[in-house]
C-alpha positions as CSV (number, residue, x, y, z in Angstrom):
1,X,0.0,0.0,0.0
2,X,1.3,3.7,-0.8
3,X,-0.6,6.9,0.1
4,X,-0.3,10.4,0.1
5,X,-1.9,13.5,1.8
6,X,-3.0,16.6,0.2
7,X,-5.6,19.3,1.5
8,X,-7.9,20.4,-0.7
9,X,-7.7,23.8,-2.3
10,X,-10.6,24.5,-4.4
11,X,-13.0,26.6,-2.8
12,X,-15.9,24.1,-3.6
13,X,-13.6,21.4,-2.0
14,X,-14.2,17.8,-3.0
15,X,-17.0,18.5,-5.1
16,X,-19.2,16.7,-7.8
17,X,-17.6,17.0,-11.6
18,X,-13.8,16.3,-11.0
19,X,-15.0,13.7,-8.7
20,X,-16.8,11.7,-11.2
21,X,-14.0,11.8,-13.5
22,X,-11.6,10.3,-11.0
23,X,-14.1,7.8,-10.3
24,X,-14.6,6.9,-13.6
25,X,-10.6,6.9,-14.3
26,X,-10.3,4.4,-11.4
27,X,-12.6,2.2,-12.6
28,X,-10.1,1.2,-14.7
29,X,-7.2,0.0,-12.7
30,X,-7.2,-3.2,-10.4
31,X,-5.8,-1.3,-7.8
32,X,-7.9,-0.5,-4.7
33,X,-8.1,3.1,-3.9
34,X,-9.6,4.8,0.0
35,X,-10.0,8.2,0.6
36,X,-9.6,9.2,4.3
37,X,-11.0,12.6,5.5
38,X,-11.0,12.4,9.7
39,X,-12.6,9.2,10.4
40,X,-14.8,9.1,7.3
41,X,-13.1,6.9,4.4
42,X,-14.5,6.3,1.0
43,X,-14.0,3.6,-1.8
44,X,-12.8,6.6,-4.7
45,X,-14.5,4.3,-7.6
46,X,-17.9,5.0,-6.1
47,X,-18.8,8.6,-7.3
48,X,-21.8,8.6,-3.9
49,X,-18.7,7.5,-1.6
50,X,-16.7,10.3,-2.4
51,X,-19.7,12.7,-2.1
52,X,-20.6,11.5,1.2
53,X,-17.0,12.6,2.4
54,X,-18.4,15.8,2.1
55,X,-14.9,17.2,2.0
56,X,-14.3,21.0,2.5
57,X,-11.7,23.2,1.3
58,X,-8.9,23.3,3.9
59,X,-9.7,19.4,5.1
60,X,-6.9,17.2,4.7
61,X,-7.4,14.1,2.7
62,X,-5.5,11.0,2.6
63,X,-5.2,9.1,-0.3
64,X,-4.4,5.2,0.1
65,X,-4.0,3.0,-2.9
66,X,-2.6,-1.0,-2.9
67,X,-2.7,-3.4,-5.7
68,X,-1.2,-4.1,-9.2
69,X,0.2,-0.8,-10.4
70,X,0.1,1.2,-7.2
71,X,2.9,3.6,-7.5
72,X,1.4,4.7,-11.3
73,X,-1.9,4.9,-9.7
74,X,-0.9,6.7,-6.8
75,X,1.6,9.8,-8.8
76,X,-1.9,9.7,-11.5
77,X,-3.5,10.5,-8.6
78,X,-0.9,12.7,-7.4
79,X,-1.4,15.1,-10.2
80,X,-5.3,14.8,-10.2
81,X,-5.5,16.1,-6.9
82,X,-3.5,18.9,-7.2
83,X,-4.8,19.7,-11.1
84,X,-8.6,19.7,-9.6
85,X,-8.8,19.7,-5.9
């Protein structure tokens, strides 16, 4: 398993559109990816998963990703994150 941390930027924080389009990316690799904010966690394939994070700009995020291809799928996500969120 890698992960990384990043905290959210965007004023709308970890909101709807860029969401979507990571989930749909993701749905694509083998790899398992978990989005920690606090003590809520969500599976980042499931579009309503990452919604119900409900993440705010200035929150902290945690980004955990473990399977085949992990360290692509983690620097991908790397540059998503700061790119959109």
């Amino acid at each position: 398993m890698v992960s990384f941390a990043y905290t959210l930027t965007d004023p709308m924080g970890l909101h709807m559109r860029p969401a979507g389009v990571m989930a749909k990316r993701l749905a694509e690799t083998p790899c398992s990816v978990v989005i920690r904010c606090g003590t809520r966690s969500a599976d980042a394939k499931s579009i309503l998963n990452v919604m119900a994070l409900a993440a705010k700009c200035g929150e902290t995020v945690t980004i955990e990703v473990s399977g085949e291809d992990e360290e692509a799928t983690l620097q991908e996500l790397r540059e998503f994150f700061t790119a959109n969120f």
